[in-house]
C-alpha positions in Angstrom: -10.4 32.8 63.9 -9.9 33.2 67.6 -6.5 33.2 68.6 -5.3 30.2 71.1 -1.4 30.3 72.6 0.7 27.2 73.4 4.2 26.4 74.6 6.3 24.0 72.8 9.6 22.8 74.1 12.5 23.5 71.9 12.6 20.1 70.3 9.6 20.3 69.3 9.9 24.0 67.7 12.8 22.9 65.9 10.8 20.4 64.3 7.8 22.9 63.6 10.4 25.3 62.8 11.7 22.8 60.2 8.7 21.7 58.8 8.1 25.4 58.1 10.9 26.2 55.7 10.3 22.4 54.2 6.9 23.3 53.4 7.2 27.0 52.7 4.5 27.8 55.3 4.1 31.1 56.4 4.0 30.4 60.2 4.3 28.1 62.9 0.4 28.1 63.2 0.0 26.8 59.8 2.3 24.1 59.9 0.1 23.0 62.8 -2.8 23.2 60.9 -2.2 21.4 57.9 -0.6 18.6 60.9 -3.9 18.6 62.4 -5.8 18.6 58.7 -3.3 15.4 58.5 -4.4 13.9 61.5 -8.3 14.5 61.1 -8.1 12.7 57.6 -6.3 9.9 59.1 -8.9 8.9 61.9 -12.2 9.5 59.5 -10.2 6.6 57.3 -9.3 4.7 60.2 -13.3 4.9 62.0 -14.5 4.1 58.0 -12.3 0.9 58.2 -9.4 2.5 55.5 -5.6 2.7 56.1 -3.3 5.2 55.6 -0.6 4.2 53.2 2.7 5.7 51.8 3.7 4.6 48.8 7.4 4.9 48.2 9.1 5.6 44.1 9.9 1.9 43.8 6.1 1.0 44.9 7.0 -0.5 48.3 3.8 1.0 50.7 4.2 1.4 54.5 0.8 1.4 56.4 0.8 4.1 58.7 -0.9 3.7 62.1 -1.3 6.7 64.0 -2.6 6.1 67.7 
């Protein structure tokens, strides 16, 4: 895997930084991964004329529109 470097501002690493212990992820980098996975799956749907949907416990669903 070839190795790429970025710079966050702190905001934003507190939220990656978050998202890490929430998830259990072993690093930053894989927090942005699985975010990118995310994001990939949501524009295939969105170019094959799906939506992305959350579903809450009570069975209220929010479409979720990511531009």
């Amino acid at each position: 895997m070839a190795a790429t470097s970025f710079s966050f501002d702190p905001k934003i690493l507190k939220v990656i930084d978050k998202l890490q212990g929430d998830m259990h992820a072993g690093s930053r980098s894989e927090v942005l991964r699985r975010a990118i996975t995310l994001l990939k799956i949501s524009k295939n749907a969105e170019k094959e004329g799906a939506e992305l949907v959350i579903k809450t416990k009570d069975g209220k669903e929010q479409r979720i529109v990511i531009s």
